[in-house]
VONU-761202 format. One line per field, with one value per residue: residue number from 1; x, y, z of N, C-alpha, C in turn. Coordinates in steps of 0.05 Angstrom, whole numbers, padded with zeros to 5 digits. Layout:
# residues N
resi	NUM, ...
nx	X, ...
ny	Y, ...
nz	Z, ...
cax	X, ...
cay	Y, ...
caz	Z, ...
cx	X, ...
cy	Y, ...
cz	Z, ...
//
This chain:
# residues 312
resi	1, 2, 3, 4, 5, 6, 7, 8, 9, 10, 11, 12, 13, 14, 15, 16, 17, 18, 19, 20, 21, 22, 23, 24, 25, 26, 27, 28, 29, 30, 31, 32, 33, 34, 35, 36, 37, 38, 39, 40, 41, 42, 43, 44, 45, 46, 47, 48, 49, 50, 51, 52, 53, 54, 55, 56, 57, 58, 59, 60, 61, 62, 63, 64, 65, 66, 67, 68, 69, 70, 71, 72, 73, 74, 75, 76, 77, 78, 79, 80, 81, 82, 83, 84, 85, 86, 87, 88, 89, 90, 91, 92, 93, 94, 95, 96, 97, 98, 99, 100, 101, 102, 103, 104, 105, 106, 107, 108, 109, 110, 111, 112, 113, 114, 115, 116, 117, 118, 119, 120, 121, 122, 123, 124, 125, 126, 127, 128, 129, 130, 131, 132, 133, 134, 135, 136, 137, 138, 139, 140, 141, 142, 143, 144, 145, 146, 147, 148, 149, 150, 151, 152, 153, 154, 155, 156, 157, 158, 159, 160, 161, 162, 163, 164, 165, 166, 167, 168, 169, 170, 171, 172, 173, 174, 175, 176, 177, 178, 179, 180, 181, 182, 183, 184, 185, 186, 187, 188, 189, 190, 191, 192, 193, 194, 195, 196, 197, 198, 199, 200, 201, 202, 203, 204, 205, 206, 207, 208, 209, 210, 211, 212, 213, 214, 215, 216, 217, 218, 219, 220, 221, 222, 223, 224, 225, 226, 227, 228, 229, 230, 231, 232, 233, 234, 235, 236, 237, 238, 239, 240, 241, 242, 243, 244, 245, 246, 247, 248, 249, 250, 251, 252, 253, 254, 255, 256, 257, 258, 259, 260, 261, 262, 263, 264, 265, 266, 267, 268, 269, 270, 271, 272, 273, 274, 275, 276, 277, 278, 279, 280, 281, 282, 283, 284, 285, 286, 287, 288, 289, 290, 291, 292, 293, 294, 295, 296, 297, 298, 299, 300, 301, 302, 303, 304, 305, 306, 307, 308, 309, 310, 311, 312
nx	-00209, -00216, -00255, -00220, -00218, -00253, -00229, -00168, -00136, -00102, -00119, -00155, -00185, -00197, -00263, -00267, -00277, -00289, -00270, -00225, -00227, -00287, -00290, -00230, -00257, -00306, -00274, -00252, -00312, -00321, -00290, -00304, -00275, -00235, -00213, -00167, -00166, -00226, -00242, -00216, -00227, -00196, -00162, -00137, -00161, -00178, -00144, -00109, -00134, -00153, -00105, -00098, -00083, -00082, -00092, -00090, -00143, -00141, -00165, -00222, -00263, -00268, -00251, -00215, -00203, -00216, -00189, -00199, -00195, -00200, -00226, -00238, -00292, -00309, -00319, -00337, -00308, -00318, -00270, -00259, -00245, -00229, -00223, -00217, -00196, -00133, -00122, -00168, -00148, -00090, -00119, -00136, -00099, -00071, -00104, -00102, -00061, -00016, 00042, 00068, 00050, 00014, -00008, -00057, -00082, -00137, -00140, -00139, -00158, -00178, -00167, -00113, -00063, -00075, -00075, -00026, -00008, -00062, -00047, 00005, -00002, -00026, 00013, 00045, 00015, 00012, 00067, 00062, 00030, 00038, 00095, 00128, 00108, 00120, 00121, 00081, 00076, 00042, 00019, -00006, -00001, 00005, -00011, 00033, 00064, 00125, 00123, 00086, 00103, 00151, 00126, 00109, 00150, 00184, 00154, 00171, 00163, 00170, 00177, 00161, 00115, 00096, 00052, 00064, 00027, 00012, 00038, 00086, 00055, 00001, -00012, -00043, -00099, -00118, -00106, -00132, -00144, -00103, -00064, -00004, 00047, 00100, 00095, 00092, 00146, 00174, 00157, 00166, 00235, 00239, 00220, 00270, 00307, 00307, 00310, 00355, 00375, 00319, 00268, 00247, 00180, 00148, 00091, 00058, 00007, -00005, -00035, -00074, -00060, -00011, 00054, 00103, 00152, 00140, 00137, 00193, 00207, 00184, 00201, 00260, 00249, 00234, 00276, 00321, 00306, 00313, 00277, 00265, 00237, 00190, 00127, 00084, 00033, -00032, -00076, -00148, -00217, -00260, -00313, -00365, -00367, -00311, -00250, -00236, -00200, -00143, -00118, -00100, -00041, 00014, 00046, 00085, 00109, 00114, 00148, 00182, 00193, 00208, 00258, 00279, 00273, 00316, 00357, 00361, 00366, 00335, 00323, 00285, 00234, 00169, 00124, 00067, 00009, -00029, -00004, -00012, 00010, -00007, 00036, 00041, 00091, 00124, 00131, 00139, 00202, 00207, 00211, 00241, 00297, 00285, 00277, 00323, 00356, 00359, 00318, 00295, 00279, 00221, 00216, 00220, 00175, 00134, 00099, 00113, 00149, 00116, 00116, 00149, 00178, 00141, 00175, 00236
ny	-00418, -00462, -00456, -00450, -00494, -00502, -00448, -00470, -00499, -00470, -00421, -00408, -00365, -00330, -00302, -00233, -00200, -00194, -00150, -00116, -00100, -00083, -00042, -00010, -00003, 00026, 00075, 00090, 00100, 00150, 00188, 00180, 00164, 00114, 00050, 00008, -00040, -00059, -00037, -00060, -00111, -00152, -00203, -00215, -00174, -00192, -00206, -00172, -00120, -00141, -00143, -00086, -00059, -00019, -00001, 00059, 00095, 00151, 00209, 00199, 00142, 00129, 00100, 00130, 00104, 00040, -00019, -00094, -00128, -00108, -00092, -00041, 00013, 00052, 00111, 00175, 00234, 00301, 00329, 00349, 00352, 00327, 00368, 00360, 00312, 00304, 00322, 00285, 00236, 00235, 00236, 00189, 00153, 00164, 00155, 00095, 00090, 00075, 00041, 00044, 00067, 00047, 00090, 00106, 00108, 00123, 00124, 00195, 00224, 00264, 00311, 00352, 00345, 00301, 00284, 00290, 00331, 00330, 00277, 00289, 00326, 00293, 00280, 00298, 00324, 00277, 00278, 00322, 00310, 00256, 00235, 00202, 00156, 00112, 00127, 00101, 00114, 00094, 00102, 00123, 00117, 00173, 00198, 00198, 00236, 00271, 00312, 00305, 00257, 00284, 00319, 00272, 00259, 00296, 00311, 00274, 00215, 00151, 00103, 00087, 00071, 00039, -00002, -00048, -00084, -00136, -00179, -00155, -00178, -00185, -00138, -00099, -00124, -00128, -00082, -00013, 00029, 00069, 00059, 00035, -00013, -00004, 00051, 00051, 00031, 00071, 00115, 00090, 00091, 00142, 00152, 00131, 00153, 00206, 00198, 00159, 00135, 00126, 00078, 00025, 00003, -00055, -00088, -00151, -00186, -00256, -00307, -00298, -00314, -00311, -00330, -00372, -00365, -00318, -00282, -00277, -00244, -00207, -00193, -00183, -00135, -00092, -00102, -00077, -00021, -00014, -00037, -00037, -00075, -00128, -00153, -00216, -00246, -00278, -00271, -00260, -00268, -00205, -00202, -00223, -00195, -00183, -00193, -00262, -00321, -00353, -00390, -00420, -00407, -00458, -00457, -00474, -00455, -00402, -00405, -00410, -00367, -00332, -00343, -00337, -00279, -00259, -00269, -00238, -00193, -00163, -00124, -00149, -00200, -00219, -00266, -00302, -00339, -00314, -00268, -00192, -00120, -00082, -00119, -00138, -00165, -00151, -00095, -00103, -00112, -00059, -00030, -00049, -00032, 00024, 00044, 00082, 00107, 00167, 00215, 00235, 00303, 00334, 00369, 00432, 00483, 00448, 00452, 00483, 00441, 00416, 00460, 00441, 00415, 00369, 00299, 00255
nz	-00379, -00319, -00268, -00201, -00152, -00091, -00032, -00009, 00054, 00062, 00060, 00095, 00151, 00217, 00233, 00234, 00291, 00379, 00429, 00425, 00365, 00360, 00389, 00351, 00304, 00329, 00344, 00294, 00265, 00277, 00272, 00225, 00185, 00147, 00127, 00090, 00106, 00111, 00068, 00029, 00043, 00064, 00084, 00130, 00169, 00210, 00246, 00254, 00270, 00328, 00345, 00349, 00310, 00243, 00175, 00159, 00106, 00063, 00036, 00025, 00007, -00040, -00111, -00159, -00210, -00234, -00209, -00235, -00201, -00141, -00081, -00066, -00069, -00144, -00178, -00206, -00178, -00154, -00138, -00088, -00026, 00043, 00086, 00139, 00151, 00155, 00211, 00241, 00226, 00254, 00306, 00315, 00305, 00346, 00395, 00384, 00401, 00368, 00338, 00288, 00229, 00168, 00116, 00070, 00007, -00038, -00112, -00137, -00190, -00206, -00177, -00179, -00163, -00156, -00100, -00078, -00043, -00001, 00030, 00033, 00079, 00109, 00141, 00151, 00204, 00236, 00244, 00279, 00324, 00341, 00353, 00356, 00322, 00268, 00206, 00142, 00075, 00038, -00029, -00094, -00163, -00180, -00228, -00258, -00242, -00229, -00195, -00156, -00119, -00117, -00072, -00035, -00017, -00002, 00057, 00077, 00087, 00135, 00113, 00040, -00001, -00057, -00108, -00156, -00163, -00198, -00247, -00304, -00358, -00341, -00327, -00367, -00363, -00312, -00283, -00273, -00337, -00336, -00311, -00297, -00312, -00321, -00307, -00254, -00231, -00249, -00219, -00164, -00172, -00169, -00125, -00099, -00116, -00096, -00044, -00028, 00025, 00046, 00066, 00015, -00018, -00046, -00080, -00106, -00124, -00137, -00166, -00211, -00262, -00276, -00292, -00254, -00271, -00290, -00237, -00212, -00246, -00244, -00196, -00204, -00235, -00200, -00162, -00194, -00198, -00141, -00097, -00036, 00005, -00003, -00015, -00023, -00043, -00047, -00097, -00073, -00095, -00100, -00103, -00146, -00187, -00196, -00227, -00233, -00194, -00213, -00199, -00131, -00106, -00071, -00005, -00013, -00054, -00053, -00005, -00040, -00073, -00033, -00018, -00070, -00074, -00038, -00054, -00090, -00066, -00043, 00012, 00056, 00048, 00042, 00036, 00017, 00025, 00051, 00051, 00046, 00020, 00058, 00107, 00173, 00180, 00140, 00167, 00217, 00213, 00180, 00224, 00258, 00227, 00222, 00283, 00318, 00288, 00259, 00243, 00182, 00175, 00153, 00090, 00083, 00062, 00026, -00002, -00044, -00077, -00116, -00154, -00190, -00256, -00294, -00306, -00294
cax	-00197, -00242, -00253, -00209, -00229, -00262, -00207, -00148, -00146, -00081, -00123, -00183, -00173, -00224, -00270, -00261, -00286, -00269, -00273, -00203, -00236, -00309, -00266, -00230, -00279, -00314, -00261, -00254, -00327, -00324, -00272, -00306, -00249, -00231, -00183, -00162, -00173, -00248, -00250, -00206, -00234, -00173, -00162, -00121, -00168, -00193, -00118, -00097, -00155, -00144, -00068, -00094, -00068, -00100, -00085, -00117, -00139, -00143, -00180, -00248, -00272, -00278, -00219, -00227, -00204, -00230, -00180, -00211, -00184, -00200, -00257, -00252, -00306, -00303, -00329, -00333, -00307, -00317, -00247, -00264, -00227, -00238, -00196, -00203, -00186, -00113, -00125, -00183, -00133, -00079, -00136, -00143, -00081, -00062, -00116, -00107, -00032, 00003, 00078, 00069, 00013, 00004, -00025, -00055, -00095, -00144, -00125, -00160, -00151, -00206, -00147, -00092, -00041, -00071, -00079, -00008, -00009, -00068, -00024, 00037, -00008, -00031, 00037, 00058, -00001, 00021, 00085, 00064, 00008, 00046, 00121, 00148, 00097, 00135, 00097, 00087, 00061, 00030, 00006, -00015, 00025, -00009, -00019, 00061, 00063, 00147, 00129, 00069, 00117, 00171, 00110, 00112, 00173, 00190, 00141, 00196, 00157, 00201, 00179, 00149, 00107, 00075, 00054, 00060, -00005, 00012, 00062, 00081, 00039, -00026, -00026, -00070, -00125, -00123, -00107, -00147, -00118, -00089, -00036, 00025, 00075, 00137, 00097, 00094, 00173, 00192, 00144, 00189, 00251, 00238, 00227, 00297, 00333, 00301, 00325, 00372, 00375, 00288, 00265, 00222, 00169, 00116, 00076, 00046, -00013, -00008, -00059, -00089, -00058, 00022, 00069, 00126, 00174, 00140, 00141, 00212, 00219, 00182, 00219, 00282, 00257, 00235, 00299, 00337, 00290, 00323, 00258, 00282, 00209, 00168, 00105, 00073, 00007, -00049, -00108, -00171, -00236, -00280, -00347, -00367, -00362, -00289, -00235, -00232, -00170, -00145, -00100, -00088, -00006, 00018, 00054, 00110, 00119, 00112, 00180, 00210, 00194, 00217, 00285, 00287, 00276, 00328, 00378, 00360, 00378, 00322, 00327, 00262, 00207, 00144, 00112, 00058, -00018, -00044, 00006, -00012, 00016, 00008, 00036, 00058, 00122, 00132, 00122, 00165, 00219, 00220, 00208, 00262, 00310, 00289, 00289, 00343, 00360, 00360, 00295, 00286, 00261, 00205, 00220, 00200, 00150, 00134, 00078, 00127, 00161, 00090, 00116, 00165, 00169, 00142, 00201, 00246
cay	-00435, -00479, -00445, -00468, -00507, -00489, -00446, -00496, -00499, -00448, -00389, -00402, -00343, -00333, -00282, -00207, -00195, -00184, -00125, -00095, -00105, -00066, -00010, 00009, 00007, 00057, 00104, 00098, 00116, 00175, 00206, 00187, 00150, 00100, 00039, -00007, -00069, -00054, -00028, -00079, -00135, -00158, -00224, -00207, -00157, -00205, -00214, -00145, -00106, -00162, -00140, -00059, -00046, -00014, 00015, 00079, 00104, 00178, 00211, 00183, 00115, 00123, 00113, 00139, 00083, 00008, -00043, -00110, -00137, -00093, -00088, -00001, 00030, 00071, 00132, 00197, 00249, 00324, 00349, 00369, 00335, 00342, 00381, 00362, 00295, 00291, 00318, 00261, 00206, 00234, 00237, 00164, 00140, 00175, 00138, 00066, 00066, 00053, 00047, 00040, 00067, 00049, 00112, 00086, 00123, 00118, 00147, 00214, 00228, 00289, 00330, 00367, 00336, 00268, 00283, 00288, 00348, 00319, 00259, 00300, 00341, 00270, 00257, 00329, 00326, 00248, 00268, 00337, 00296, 00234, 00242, 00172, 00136, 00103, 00127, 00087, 00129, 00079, 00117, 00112, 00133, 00210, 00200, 00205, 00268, 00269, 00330, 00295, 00246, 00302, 00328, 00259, 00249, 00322, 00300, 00261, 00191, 00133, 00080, 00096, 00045, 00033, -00031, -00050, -00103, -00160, -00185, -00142, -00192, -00188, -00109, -00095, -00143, -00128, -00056, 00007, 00024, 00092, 00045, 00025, -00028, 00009, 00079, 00047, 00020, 00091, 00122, 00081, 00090, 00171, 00162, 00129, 00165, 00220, 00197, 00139, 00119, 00116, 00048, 00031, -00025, -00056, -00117, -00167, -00207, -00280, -00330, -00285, -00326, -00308, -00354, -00375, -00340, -00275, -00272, -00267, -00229, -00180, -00187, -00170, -00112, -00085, -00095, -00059, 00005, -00009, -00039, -00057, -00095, -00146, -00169, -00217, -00256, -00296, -00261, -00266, -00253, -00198, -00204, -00242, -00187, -00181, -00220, -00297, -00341, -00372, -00413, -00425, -00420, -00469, -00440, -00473, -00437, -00377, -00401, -00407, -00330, -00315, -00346, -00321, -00251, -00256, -00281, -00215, -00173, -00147, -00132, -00164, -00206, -00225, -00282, -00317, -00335, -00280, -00241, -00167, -00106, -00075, -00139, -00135, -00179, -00134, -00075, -00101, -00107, -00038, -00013, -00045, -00020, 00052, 00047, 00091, 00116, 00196, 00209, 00261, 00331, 00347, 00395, 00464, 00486, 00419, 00446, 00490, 00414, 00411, 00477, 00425, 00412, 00341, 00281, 00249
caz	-00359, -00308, -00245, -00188, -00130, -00053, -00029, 00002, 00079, 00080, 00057, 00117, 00169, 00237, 00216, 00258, 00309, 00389, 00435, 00408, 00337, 00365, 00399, 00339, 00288, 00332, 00341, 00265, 00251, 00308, 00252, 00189, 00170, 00130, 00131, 00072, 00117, 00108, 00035, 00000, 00043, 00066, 00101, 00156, 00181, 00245, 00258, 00259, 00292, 00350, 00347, 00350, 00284, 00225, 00153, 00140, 00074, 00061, 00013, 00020, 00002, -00069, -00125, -00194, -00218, -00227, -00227, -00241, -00173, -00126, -00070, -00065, -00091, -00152, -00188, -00205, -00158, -00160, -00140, -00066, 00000, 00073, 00096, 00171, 00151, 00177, 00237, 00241, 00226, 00278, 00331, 00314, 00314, 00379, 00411, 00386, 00411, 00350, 00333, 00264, 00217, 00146, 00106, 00049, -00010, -00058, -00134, -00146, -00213, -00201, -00161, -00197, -00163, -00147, -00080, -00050, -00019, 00024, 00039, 00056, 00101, 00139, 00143, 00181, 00223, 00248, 00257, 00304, 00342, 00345, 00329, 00355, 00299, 00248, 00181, 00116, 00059, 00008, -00048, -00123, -00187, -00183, -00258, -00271, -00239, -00212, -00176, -00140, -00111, -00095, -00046, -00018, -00009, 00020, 00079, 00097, 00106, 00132, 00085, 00015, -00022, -00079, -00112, -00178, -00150, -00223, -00265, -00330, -00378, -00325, -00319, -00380, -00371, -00293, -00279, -00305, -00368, -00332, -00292, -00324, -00296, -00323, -00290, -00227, -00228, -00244, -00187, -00144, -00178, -00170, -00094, -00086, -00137, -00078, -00015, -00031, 00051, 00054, 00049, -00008, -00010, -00065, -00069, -00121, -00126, -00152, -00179, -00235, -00288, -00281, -00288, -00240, -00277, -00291, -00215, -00210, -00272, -00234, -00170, -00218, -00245, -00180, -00149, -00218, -00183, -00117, -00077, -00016, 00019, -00016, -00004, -00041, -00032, -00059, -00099, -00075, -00117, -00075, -00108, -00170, -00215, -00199, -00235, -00223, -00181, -00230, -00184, -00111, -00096, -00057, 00005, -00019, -00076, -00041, 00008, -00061, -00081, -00013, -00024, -00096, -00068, -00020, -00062, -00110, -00056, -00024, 00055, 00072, 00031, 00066, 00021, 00025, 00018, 00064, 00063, 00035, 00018, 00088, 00129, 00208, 00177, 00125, 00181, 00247, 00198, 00173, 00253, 00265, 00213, 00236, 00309, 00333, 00264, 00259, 00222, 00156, 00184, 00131, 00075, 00083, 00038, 00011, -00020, -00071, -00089, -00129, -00180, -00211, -00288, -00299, -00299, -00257
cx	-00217, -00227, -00238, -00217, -00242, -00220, -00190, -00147, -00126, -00096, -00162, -00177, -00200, -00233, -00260, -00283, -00267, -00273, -00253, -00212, -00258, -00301, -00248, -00243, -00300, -00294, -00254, -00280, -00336, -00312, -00279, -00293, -00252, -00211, -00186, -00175, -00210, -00251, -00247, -00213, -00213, -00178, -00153, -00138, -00179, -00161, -00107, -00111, -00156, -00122, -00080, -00087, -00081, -00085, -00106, -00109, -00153, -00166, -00213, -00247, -00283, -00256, -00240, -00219, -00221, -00218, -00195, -00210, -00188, -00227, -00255, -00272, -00292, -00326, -00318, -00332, -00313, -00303, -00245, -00252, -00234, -00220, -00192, -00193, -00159, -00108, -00143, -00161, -00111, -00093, -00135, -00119, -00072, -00073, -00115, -00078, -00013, 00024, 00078, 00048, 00021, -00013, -00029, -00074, -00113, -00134, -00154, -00149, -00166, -00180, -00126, -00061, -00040, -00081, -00048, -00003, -00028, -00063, 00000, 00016, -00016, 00001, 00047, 00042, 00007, 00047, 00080, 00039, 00022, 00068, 00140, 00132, 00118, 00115, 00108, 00069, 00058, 00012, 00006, 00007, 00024, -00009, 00011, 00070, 00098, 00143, 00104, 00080, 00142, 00148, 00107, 00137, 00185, 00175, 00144, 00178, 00172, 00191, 00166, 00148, 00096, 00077, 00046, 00040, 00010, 00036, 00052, 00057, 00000, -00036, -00049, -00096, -00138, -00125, -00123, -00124, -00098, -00069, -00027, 00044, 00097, 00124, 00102, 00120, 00192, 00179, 00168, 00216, 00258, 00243, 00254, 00311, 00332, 00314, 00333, 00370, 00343, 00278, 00243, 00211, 00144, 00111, 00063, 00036, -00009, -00033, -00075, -00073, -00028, 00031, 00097, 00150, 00162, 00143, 00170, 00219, 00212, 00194, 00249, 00281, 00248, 00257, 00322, 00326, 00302, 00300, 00279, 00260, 00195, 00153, 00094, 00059, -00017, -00078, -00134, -00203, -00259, -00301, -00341, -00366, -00332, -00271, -00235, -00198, -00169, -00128, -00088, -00049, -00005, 00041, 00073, 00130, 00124, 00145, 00188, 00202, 00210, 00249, 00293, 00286, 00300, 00363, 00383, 00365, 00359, 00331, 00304, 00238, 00196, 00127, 00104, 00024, -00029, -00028, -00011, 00006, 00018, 00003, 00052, 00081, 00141, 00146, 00147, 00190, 00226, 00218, 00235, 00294, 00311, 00285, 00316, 00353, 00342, 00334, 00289, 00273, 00243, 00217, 00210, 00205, 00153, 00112, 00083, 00140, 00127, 00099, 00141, 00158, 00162, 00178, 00217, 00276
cy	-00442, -00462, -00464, -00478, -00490, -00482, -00469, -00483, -00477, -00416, -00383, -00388, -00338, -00307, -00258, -00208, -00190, -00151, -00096, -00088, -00082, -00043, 00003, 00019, 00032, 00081, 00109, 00115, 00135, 00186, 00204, 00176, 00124, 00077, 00015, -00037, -00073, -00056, -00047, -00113, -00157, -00182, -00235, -00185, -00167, -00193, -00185, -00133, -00121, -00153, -00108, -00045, -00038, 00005, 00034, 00098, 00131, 00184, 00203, 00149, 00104, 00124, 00127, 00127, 00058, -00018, -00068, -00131, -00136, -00085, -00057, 00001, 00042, 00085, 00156, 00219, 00276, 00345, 00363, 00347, 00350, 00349, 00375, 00330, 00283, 00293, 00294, 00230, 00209, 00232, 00212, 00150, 00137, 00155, 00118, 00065, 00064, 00056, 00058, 00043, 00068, 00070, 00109, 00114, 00120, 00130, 00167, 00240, 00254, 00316, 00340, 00361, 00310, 00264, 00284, 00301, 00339, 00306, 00266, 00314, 00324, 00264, 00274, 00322, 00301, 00259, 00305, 00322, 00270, 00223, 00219, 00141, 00130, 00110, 00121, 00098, 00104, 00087, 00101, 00126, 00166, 00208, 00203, 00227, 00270, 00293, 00327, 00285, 00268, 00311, 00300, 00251, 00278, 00320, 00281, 00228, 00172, 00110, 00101, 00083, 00058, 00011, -00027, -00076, -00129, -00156, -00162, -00155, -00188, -00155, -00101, -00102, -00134, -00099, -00036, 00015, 00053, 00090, 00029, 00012, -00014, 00037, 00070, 00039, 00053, 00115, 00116, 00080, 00122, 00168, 00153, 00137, 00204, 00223, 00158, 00126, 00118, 00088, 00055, -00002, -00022, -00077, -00127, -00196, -00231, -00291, -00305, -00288, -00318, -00339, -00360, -00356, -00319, -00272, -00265, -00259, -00204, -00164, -00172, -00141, -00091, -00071, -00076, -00026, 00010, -00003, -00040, -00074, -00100, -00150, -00182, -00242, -00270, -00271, -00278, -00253, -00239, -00204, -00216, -00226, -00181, -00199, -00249, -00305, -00355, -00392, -00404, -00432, -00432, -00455, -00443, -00465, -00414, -00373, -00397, -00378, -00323, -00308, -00339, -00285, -00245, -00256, -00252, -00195, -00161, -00151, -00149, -00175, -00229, -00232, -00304, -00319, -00313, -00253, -00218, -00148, -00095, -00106, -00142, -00152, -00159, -00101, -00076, -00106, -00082, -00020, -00012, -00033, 00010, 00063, 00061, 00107, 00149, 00196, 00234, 00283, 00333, 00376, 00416, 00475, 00470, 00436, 00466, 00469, 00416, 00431, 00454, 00417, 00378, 00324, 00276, 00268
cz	-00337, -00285, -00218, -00166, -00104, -00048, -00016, 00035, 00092, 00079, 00086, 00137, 00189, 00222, 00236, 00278, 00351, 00397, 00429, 00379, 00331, 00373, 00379, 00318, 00308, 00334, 00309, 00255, 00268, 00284, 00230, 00174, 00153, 00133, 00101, 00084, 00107, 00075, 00014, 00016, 00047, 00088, 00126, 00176, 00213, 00261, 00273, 00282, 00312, 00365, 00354, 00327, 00257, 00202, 00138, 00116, 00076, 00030, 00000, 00017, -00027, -00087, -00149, -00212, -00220, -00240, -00227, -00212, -00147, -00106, -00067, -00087, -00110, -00169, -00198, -00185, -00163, -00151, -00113, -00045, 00028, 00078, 00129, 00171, 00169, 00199, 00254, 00244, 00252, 00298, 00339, 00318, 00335, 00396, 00408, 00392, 00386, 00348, 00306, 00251, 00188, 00129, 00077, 00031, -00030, -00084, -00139, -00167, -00221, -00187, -00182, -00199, -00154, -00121, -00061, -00036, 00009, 00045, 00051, 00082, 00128, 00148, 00171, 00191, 00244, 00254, 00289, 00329, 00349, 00331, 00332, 00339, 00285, 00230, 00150, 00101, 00036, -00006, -00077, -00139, -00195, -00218, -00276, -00257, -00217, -00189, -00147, -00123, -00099, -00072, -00026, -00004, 00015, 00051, 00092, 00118, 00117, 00121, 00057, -00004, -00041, -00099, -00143, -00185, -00178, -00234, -00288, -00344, -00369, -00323, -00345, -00378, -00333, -00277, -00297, -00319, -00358, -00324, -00305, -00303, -00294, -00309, -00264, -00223, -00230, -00222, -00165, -00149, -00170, -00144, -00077, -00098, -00103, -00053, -00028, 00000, 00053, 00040, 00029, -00014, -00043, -00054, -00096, -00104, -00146, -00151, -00191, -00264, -00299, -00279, -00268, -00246, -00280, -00261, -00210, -00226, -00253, -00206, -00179, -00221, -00215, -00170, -00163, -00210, -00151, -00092, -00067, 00001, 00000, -00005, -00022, -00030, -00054, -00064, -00091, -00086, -00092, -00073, -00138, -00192, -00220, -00215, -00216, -00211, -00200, -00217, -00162, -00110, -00078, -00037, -00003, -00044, -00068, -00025, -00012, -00069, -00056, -00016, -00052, -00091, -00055, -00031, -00083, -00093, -00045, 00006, 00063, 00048, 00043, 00029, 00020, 00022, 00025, 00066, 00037, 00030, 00046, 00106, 00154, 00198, 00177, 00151, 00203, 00220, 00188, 00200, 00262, 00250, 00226, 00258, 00309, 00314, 00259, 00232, 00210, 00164, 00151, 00119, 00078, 00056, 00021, -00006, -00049, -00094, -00117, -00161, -00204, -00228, -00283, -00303, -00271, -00248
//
């Protein structure tokens, strides 16, 4: 297929920058930290860091994965984590102010359990350092692991994503071969079969060669899992060895996903060229849902949820 044109004039965004922008990138590399906006090259990152707002990624800066899509590094890891990490990210959050923090993850397929114990432990630490955050745990599929996901879920986040990123037909050619459309639908099917009142969010990437309808095929099966937040957005290619665009959406295709989501019953779907996975739409929408709304005390001893037999 012939490569597609100079992007179109909806996907041009100012670049970052800005003394809100220089101020938290240093309190980020004061902690060592990490944020997705950075890693995956994200196009909103002027917008945000401007706004104060930032999505940080745990676990290093390396997956163990390599989907075809994707600006994170990857490699081989050797099974070891910082451990002062979540106190690092609450330090950070504390200080930039935020309402609402995105806690995002790389997959580390090197760990035993994926990494969610680490993840539940940023999660406690955010909520004793900073207990009127709103926190969104967006994690990976832990390799299937249902008792990986009980440790996230016992850590009592108030959203709980995870993106099934492509249409069924696109996941082979685009995801590593270890991520599975139908694992990722029952990932998220586990964490509301879990807590039935915690929202639950994914997200898909268009223009990598879906077709109109697989998009709302996949918005279907989604919603048959009981998402309740969409996001869905325009791929863009990071570097040249990454997969190719095979086609710019027009925004107005995008209103029509919106209103085909809407009509499928989701509470909220945020769609659109730039939008992402973590999007301030997406975001004041689930703030405001759990404003005022009595919020999940964390399980005690989450980190026994982990001795559970595999399944859901």
């Amino acid at each position: 297929m012939a490569r597609p044109p100079r992007k179109p004039s909806w996907l041009r965004v100012r670049p970052p920058g800005g003394q809100t922008h220089q101020e938290l990138k240093r309190t980020l590399r004061k902690g060592h930290l990490h944020t997705v906006c950075e890693e995956a090259l994200c196009p909103n990152m002027g917008e945000c860091w401007r706004a104060g707002t930032a999505t940080m990624m745990v676990l290093g800066d390396t997956c163990t994965r390599g989907c075809r899509f994707c600006g994170v590094g990857s490699g081989r890891l050797d099974g070891t984590v910082d451990a002062s990490e979540p106190a690092e990210v609450a330090t950070a959050v504390a200080s930039m102010g935020l309402e609402y923090v995105v806690l995002t993850m790389v997959n580390r397929d090197d760990l035993p359990d994926g990494g969610a114990e680490h993840v539940a432990a940023t999660i406690a630490q955010l909520r004793r350092s900073c207990p009127e955050v709103l926190v969104e745990a967006l994690v990976g599929d832990f390799a299937g692991r249902a008792a990986s996901v009980d440790t996230i879920c016992a850590a009592a986040p108030d959203v709980f994503a995870h993106n099934v990123e492509v249409v069924r037909s696109m996941t082979p050619a685009l995801r590593d071969g270890r991520c599975s459309y139908d694992g990722s639908l029952t990932v998220l099917r586990w964490a509301k079969e879990r807590d039935p009142e915690r929202l639950t969010k994914s997200s898909l990437m268009v223009g990598v060669g879906e077709t109109d309808d697989e998009v709302v095929a996949a918005m279907a099966d989604l919603r048959q899992v009981d998402v309740d937040i969409l996001t869905i957005g325009q791929y863009l290619q990071p570097s040249r060895k990454h997969a190719p665009v095979e086609r710019y959406v027009h925004p107005e295709v995008f209103a029509q996903w919106q209103r085909a989501g809407e009509q499928l019953g989701f509470a909220c779907v945020a769609s659109g060229p730039l939008v992402r996975s973590s999007y301030r739409a997406a975001e004041v929408f689930a703030a405001s849902r759990l404003r005022g709304k009595p919020r999940d005390a964390p399980a005690a001893g989450t980190a026994a949820a982990t001795d559970r037999p595999e399944g859901p």
